[in-house]
N, C-alpha and C positions, 0 to 999 in steps of 0.2 A: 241647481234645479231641485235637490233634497229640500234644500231650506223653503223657496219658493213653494212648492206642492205642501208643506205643514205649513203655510204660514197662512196660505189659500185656505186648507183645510178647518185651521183654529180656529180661519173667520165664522163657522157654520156653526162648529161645534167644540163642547168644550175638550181638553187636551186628557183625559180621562177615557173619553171616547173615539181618540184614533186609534186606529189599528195598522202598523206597518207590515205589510207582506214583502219579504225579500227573502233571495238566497241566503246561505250561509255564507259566501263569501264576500258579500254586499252586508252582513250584518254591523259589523265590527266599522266598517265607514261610515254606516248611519249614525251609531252611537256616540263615534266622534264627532261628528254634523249637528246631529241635537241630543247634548247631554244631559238636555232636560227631561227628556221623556223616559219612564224607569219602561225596563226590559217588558211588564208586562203588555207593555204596548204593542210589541215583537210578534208576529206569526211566521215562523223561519222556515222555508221550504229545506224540509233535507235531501232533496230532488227536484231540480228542475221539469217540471211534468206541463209548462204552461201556464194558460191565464183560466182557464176552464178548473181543471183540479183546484188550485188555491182560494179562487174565488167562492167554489164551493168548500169547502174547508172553513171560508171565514164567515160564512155565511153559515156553517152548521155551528160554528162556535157560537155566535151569533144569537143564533135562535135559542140555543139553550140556555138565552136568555132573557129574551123578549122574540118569539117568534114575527112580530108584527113590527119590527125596529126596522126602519127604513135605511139602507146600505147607501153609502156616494161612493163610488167607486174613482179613486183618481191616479194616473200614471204619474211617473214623475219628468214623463220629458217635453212636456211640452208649456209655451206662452203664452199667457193670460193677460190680456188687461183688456177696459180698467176692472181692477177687484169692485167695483160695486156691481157695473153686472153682473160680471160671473155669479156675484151672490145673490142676486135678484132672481138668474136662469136656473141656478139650482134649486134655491128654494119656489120656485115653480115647479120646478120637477119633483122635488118632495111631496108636495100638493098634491099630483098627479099621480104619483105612488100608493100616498097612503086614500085616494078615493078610488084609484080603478086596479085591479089586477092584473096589471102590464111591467115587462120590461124596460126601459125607457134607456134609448141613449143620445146626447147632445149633440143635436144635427149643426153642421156650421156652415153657413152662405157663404160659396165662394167668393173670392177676390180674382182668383186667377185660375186658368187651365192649369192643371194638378195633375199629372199619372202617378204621382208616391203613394195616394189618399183613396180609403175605398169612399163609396159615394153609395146615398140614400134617397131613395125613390119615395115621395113621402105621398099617401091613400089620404083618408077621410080622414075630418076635423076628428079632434078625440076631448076636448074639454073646451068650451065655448070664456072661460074664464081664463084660459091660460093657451099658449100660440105652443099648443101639442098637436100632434098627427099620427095616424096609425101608418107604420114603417110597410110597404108595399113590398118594397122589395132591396135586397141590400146587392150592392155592385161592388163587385174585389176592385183594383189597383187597374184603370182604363191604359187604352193609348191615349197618346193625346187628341185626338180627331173624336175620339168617345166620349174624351174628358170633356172638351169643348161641345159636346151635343148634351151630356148630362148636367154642363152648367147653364145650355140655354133652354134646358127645360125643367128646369128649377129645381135639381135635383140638390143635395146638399153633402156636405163631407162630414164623415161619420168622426168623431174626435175622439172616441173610445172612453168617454166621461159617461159613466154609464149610473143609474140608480134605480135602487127596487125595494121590495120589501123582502125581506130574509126567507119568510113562507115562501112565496112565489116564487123568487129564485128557483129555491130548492124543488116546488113541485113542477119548475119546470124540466130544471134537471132530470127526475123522475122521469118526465114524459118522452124526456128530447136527449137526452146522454144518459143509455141506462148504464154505459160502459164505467161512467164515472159515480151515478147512484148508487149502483150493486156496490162499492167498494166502500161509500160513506162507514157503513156500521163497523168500517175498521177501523174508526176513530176513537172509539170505545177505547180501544188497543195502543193509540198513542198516533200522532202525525206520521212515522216513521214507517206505520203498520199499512196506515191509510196510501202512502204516498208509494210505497213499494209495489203495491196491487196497481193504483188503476194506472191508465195508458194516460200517454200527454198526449193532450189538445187543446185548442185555445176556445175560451167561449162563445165566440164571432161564428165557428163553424158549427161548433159541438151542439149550442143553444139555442144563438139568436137566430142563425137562417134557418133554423128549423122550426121554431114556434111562432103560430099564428097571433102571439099577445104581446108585441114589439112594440113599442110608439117610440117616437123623438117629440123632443121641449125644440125649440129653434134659439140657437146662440143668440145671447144680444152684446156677447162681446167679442171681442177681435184676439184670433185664435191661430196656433201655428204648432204643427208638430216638428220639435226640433231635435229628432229621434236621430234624424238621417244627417248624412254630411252636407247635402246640397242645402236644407237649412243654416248655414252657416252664413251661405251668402246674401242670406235674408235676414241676419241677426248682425253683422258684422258689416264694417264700411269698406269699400273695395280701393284700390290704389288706381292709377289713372289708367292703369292697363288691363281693369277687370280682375285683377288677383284679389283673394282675401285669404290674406293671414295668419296662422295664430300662433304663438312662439317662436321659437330659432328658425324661419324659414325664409327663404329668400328663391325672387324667379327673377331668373336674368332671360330678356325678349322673350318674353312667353307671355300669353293672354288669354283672361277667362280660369285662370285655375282658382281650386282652393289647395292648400299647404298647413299641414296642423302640424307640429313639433310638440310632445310633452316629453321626450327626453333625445337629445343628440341633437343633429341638425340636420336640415334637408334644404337642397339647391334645386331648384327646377330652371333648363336651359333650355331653351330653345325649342319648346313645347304649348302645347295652347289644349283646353278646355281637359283638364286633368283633374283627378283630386287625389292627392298625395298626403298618407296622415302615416306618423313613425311616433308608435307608441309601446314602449316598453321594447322585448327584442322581435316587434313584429316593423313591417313598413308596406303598408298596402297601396297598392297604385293603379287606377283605373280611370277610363274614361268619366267626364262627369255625366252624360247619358245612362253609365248603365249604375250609377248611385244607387236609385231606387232598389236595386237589383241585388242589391246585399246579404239578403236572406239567403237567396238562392245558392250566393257562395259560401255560406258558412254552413249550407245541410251539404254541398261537394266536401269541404274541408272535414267536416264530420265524419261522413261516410268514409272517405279517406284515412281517417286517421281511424276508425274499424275494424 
Protein backbone atom coordinates (compact mmCIF):
# COMPACT_ATOMS: atom_id res chain seq x y z
CA UNK A 1 0.00 0.00 0.00
CA UNK A 2 3.44 2.23 0.50
CA UNK A 3 4.35 1.91 -3.07
CA UNK A 4 0.73 2.32 -4.23
CA UNK A 5 0.00 5.74 -2.37
CA UNK A 6 3.66 7.22 -4.05
CA UNK A 7 2.88 5.89 -7.22
CA UNK A 8 -0.72 7.72 -7.05
CA UNK A 9 1.05 10.55 -5.71
CA UNK A 10 3.97 10.84 -8.50
CA UNK A 11 1.11 10.94 -10.84
CA UNK A 12 0.21 14.62 -9.71
CA UNK A 13 3.37 15.83 -8.87
CA UNK A 14 6.93 15.65 -9.28
CA UNK A 15 8.91 13.26 -6.78
CA UNK A 16 10.79 16.41 -5.41
CA UNK A 17 7.52 17.52 -4.02
CA UNK A 18 6.24 14.65 -1.80
CA UNK A 19 6.42 14.81 1.42
CA UNK A 20 6.29 11.46 3.81
CA UNK A 21 4.76 11.94 7.22
CA UNK A 22 5.52 8.80 9.31
CA UNK A 23 6.56 7.60 12.70
CA UNK A 24 9.99 6.77 13.62
CA UNK A 25 9.27 3.32 13.57
CA UNK A 26 7.54 3.30 10.21
CA UNK A 27 10.74 5.30 8.95
CA UNK A 28 13.35 2.73 8.13
CA UNK A 29 10.36 0.57 6.16
CA UNK A 30 9.52 3.25 3.94
CA UNK A 31 13.10 3.80 2.88
CA UNK A 32 13.29 0.23 2.12
CA UNK A 33 9.87 0.44 0.08
CA UNK A 34 11.18 3.37 -1.85
CA UNK A 35 14.84 3.88 -2.06
CA UNK A 36 14.47 6.24 -4.48
CA UNK A 37 13.29 9.05 -2.64
CA UNK A 38 16.41 10.72 -0.38
CA UNK A 39 15.54 11.39 3.38
CA UNK A 40 14.53 14.93 2.62
CA UNK A 41 11.50 13.83 1.58
CA UNK A 42 10.89 12.36 5.32
CA UNK A 43 8.88 14.57 8.04
CA UNK A 44 9.40 11.82 10.98
CA UNK A 45 7.00 12.30 13.99
CA UNK A 46 9.19 11.82 17.07
CA UNK A 47 5.72 11.34 18.75
CA UNK A 48 2.84 9.96 17.75
CA UNK A 49 0.39 13.08 18.59
CA UNK A 50 -2.13 12.30 15.49
CA UNK A 51 -3.31 13.51 12.14
CA UNK A 52 -3.98 17.11 13.34
CA UNK A 53 -0.24 17.97 14.99
CA UNK A 54 1.56 16.44 11.74
CA UNK A 55 -0.48 17.90 9.20
CA UNK A 56 0.05 21.11 10.68
CA UNK A 57 3.66 20.61 11.01
CA UNK A 58 3.74 19.98 7.29
CA UNK A 59 1.94 22.49 6.40
CA UNK A 60 4.09 25.04 8.43
CA UNK A 61 7.19 23.61 6.77
CA UNK A 62 5.22 24.21 3.78
CA UNK A 63 4.55 27.66 3.87
CA UNK A 64 7.79 28.69 4.68
CA UNK A 65 7.83 28.09 1.39
CA UNK A 66 5.22 28.99 -0.79
CA UNK A 67 2.49 29.99 1.67
CA UNK A 68 -0.16 29.58 -1.24
CA UNK A 69 1.20 25.89 -2.26
CA UNK A 70 -1.77 23.82 -2.32
CA UNK A 71 -1.25 20.39 0.04
CA UNK A 72 -3.01 16.76 -1.19
CA UNK A 73 -3.09 15.08 1.76
CA UNK A 74 -3.08 11.07 1.21
CA UNK A 75 -3.17 8.06 3.62
CA UNK A 76 -1.58 5.03 2.79
CA UNK A 77 -4.36 2.42 3.34
CA UNK A 78 -6.65 2.63 1.17
CA UNK A 79 -7.91 1.46 -2.95
CA UNK A 80 -7.90 3.43 -5.69
CA UNK A 81 -8.88 2.78 -9.17
CA UNK A 82 -8.93 3.57 -11.93
CA UNK A 83 -5.81 6.13 -11.55
CA UNK A 84 -7.16 8.36 -14.21
CA UNK A 85 -9.90 9.51 -12.17
CA UNK A 86 -8.49 9.85 -9.07
CA UNK A 87 -6.39 12.10 -11.06
CA UNK A 88 -9.02 13.96 -12.67
CA UNK A 89 -11.03 14.38 -8.75
CA UNK A 90 -7.85 15.71 -7.34
CA UNK A 91 -6.96 17.99 -9.70
CA UNK A 92 -10.51 19.20 -9.43
CA UNK A 93 -9.84 19.73 -6.05
CA UNK A 94 -6.85 21.61 -6.67
CA UNK A 95 -8.95 24.02 -8.65
CA UNK A 96 -11.18 24.50 -5.93
CA UNK A 97 -8.39 25.16 -3.40
CA UNK A 98 -6.31 27.46 -5.12
CA UNK A 99 -9.97 29.81 -6.18
CA UNK A 100 -11.95 29.57 -2.91
CA UNK A 101 -10.65 29.60 0.81
CA UNK A 102 -11.95 26.23 1.92
CA UNK A 103 -11.03 23.01 3.31
CA UNK A 104 -11.81 20.36 1.00
CA UNK A 105 -12.13 16.63 1.51
CA UNK A 106 -13.05 13.73 -1.15
CA UNK A 107 -16.57 12.77 -0.65
CA UNK A 108 -17.10 8.99 -1.92
CA UNK A 109 -20.83 7.64 -3.10
CA UNK A 110 -21.63 4.74 -1.41
CA UNK A 111 -21.82 1.38 -2.84
CA UNK A 112 -23.04 -0.29 0.14
CA UNK A 113 -24.35 0.20 3.83
CA UNK A 114 -21.03 0.99 5.73
CA UNK A 115 -20.94 1.45 9.81
CA UNK A 116 -16.75 1.48 9.51
CA UNK A 117 -16.95 5.06 7.48
CA UNK A 118 -17.85 8.49 8.71
CA UNK A 119 -20.33 10.07 6.33
CA UNK A 120 -20.77 13.57 4.81
CA UNK A 121 -23.84 15.66 4.68
CA UNK A 122 -23.10 17.57 1.70
CA UNK A 123 -25.06 21.90 1.80
CA UNK A 124 -24.79 24.12 -1.32
CA UNK A 125 -23.13 23.85 -4.70
CA UNK A 126 -19.56 25.52 -4.22
CA UNK A 127 -18.09 25.75 -7.77
CA UNK A 128 -20.45 25.45 -10.77
CA UNK A 129 -17.24 24.24 -12.97
CA UNK A 130 -16.35 21.52 -10.78
CA UNK A 131 -19.09 18.65 -8.69
CA UNK A 132 -17.84 20.47 -5.23
CA UNK A 133 -20.25 21.24 -2.24
CA UNK A 134 -20.08 22.87 0.89
CA UNK A 135 -19.82 20.04 3.71
CA UNK A 136 -23.09 20.58 5.99
CA UNK A 137 -22.38 18.52 8.27
CA UNK A 138 -19.85 15.63 9.09
CA UNK A 139 -21.26 12.14 10.71
CA UNK A 140 -18.80 9.91 12.96
CA UNK A 141 -18.92 5.89 12.20
CA UNK A 142 -23.38 5.12 11.97
CA UNK A 143 -25.14 1.97 12.92
CA UNK A 144 -26.17 0.36 10.33
CA UNK A 145 -30.06 1.49 10.07
CA UNK A 146 -28.25 5.06 10.00
CA UNK A 147 -25.92 4.06 7.65
CA UNK A 148 -28.70 2.99 5.41
CA UNK A 149 -30.78 6.23 5.95
CA UNK A 150 -27.55 8.44 5.15
CA UNK A 151 -27.05 6.56 2.06
CA UNK A 152 -30.60 7.03 1.02
CA UNK A 153 -30.31 10.57 1.41
CA UNK A 154 -27.39 10.98 -0.54
CA UNK A 155 -25.05 11.50 1.90
CA UNK A 156 -21.34 10.34 1.05
CA UNK A 157 -18.29 8.71 2.77
CA UNK A 158 -15.69 10.95 3.87
CA UNK A 159 -12.20 9.08 2.39
CA UNK A 160 -9.94 11.36 4.45
CA UNK A 161 -8.12 12.54 0.87
CA UNK A 162 -8.12 15.85 1.98
CA UNK A 163 -6.60 19.15 0.08
CA UNK A 164 -6.01 22.83 0.90
CA UNK A 165 -3.84 25.54 0.58
CA UNK A 166 -1.03 25.75 3.25
CA UNK A 167 -2.34 29.52 4.45
CA UNK A 168 -5.77 28.23 5.05
CA UNK A 169 -5.01 25.25 6.67
CA UNK A 170 -2.99 26.96 8.95
CA UNK A 171 -5.46 30.03 9.56
CA UNK A 172 -7.82 27.63 10.15
CA UNK A 173 -5.96 26.01 12.70
CA UNK A 174 -5.58 29.27 14.31
CA UNK A 175 -9.24 29.68 14.59
CA UNK A 176 -10.33 26.09 15.23
CA UNK A 177 -7.28 24.24 17.26
CA UNK A 178 -5.76 26.96 19.22
CA UNK A 179 -4.40 23.95 21.34
CA UNK A 180 -2.19 23.10 18.49
CA UNK A 181 -1.40 26.84 17.02
CA UNK A 182 -0.13 28.23 20.36
CA UNK A 183 2.60 25.30 20.06
CA UNK A 184 3.40 25.94 16.26
CA UNK A 185 6.27 28.67 17.08
CA UNK A 186 7.99 25.74 18.70
CA UNK A 187 9.02 24.75 15.47
CA UNK A 188 11.53 27.40 15.34
CA UNK A 189 13.13 25.02 18.16
CA UNK A 190 13.10 21.90 16.06
CA UNK A 191 9.98 19.08 15.50
CA UNK A 192 11.02 17.51 18.82
CA UNK A 193 10.23 21.02 20.66
CA UNK A 194 6.97 21.31 18.71
CA UNK A 195 5.73 17.75 19.24
CA UNK A 196 6.47 17.57 23.10
CA UNK A 197 4.10 20.72 23.71
CA UNK A 198 1.04 20.22 21.87
CA UNK A 199 -1.80 17.58 22.70
CA UNK A 200 -2.79 14.67 20.07
CA UNK A 201 -5.80 14.97 18.06
CA UNK A 202 -6.68 14.18 14.93
CA UNK A 203 -7.87 16.81 12.31
CA UNK A 204 -11.42 15.34 11.52
CA UNK A 205 -12.27 16.79 15.27
CA UNK A 206 -9.69 19.31 15.99
CA UNK A 207 -10.47 21.43 12.50
CA UNK A 208 -12.79 20.17 10.16
CA UNK A 209 -15.99 19.81 12.47
CA UNK A 210 -15.37 22.87 13.74
CA UNK A 211 -14.93 25.19 10.72
CA UNK A 212 -17.65 26.80 8.84
CA UNK A 213 -15.05 26.71 5.23
CA UNK A 214 -15.29 22.70 4.60
CA UNK A 215 -16.40 21.56 1.08
CA UNK A 216 -16.01 18.10 -0.71
CA UNK A 217 -14.98 17.41 -4.74
CA UNK A 218 -17.32 14.17 -5.34
CA UNK A 219 -15.14 10.89 -6.14
CA UNK A 220 -15.24 9.80 -9.55
CA UNK A 221 -13.44 6.79 -8.64
CA UNK A 222 -14.18 3.62 -7.03
CA UNK A 223 -12.62 3.79 -3.43
CA UNK A 224 -12.24 1.37 -0.35
CA UNK A 225 -10.61 2.07 2.93
CA UNK A 226 -8.64 -1.11 3.68
CA UNK A 227 -7.34 0.19 6.95
CA UNK A 228 -9.60 -2.29 8.87
CA UNK A 229 -9.68 -6.22 8.87
CA UNK A 230 -13.29 -6.60 7.46
CA UNK A 231 -11.75 -4.92 4.29
CA UNK A 232 -9.91 -7.95 3.58
CA UNK A 233 -12.92 -9.63 2.65
CA UNK A 234 -13.59 -7.19 -0.04
CA UNK A 235 -10.04 -7.27 -1.36
CA UNK A 236 -9.39 -11.10 -1.20
CA UNK A 237 -11.45 -14.21 -2.73
CA UNK A 238 -13.29 -16.17 -0.24
CA UNK A 239 -13.40 -20.29 -0.22
CA UNK A 240 -16.66 -21.85 -0.60
CA UNK A 241 -17.40 -21.58 2.93
CA UNK A 242 -17.04 -17.79 3.29
CA UNK A 243 -13.56 -17.90 4.77
CA UNK A 244 -10.78 -15.48 3.49
CA UNK A 245 -7.40 -16.26 4.02
CA UNK A 246 -4.15 -14.87 4.26
CA UNK A 247 -0.88 -17.05 5.07
CA UNK A 248 -0.49 -20.14 7.27
CA UNK A 249 -4.07 -20.38 8.21
CA UNK A 250 -6.54 -22.99 7.87
CA UNK A 251 -10.58 -23.30 9.27
CA UNK A 252 -11.85 -26.59 9.56
CA UNK A 253 -16.19 -26.28 9.59
CA UNK A 254 -16.28 -22.91 10.21
CA UNK A 255 -17.88 -20.02 8.16
CA UNK A 256 -17.75 -16.48 7.26
CA UNK A 257 -14.30 -16.04 9.00
CA UNK A 258 -11.20 -13.91 8.05
CA UNK A 259 -7.71 -15.69 9.22
CA UNK A 260 -4.39 -13.65 8.54
CA UNK A 261 -1.08 -15.46 9.61
CA UNK A 262 2.26 -13.41 9.07
CA UNK A 263 4.26 -15.49 11.37
CA UNK A 264 3.24 -19.05 13.03
CA UNK A 265 0.16 -20.64 12.21
CA UNK A 266 -3.52 -20.42 13.01
CA UNK A 267 -6.36 -23.26 12.89
CA UNK A 268 -9.91 -22.08 13.20
CA UNK A 269 -12.40 -25.12 14.26
CA UNK A 270 -15.66 -25.12 14.44
CA UNK A 271 -16.44 -21.42 14.56
CA UNK A 272 -18.13 -19.03 12.26
CA UNK A 273 -18.02 -15.15 11.53
CA UNK A 274 -14.61 -14.65 13.47
CA UNK A 275 -11.56 -12.55 12.53
CA UNK A 276 -8.47 -14.20 13.68
CA UNK A 277 -5.05 -12.32 12.75
CA UNK A 278 -1.39 -13.63 14.60
CA UNK A 279 1.16 -11.19 13.97
CA UNK A 280 4.31 -11.21 15.53
CA UNK A 281 3.95 -12.35 19.37
CA UNK A 282 0.49 -10.86 19.32
CA UNK A 283 -2.89 -13.07 18.11
CA UNK A 284 -6.16 -11.16 18.20
CA UNK A 285 -9.53 -12.78 18.13
CA UNK A 286 -12.78 -11.19 17.72
CA UNK A 287 -16.19 -11.21 16.46
CA UNK A 288 -16.19 -9.98 12.77
CA UNK A 289 -19.09 -7.38 14.05
CA UNK A 290 -17.18 -5.63 16.26
CA UNK A 291 -14.06 -5.13 13.55
CA UNK A 292 -14.89 -1.76 13.17
CA UNK A 293 -14.52 -1.51 16.81
CA UNK A 294 -10.77 -1.62 17.02
CA UNK A 295 -9.78 1.75 18.03
CA UNK A 296 -11.64 1.33 20.91
CA UNK A 297 -9.65 -1.67 21.93
CA UNK A 298 -6.37 -0.36 21.47
CA UNK A 299 -7.24 3.12 23.75
CA UNK A 300 -8.40 -0.03 26.69
CA UNK A 301 -4.89 -1.73 25.86
CA UNK A 302 -3.24 1.62 26.24
CA UNK A 303 -4.85 2.72 29.17
CA UNK A 304 -3.91 -0.68 30.54
CA UNK A 305 -0.61 -0.83 29.92
CA UNK A 306 -0.46 3.02 32.05
Amino acid sequence: MIRDTVDRARSLVPAERLRILAGDHLAEPFHRALPDLPHSSYLVEPQAKGTCPVLAWAAWEIAREDPEAVIVSLHADHLIRPLEAFQKTVRDAVRVAREHDVLLTVGVPPDRVETGFGHIEPGARLDDGVDAWRVETFHEKPDAETARRYMDAGYLWNSGIFVWRASVFLGEVERHASEVASALPRLEEGPSAFFEEVPACVVDTAVLERSESVAMVRATFAWDDVGGWEALARVREADGDGNVLEGDATVVDGHGNLAYADAGRIVVFGVDDLVVVRTGDTTLVTARERAPDLKFLLSRLEDSAS
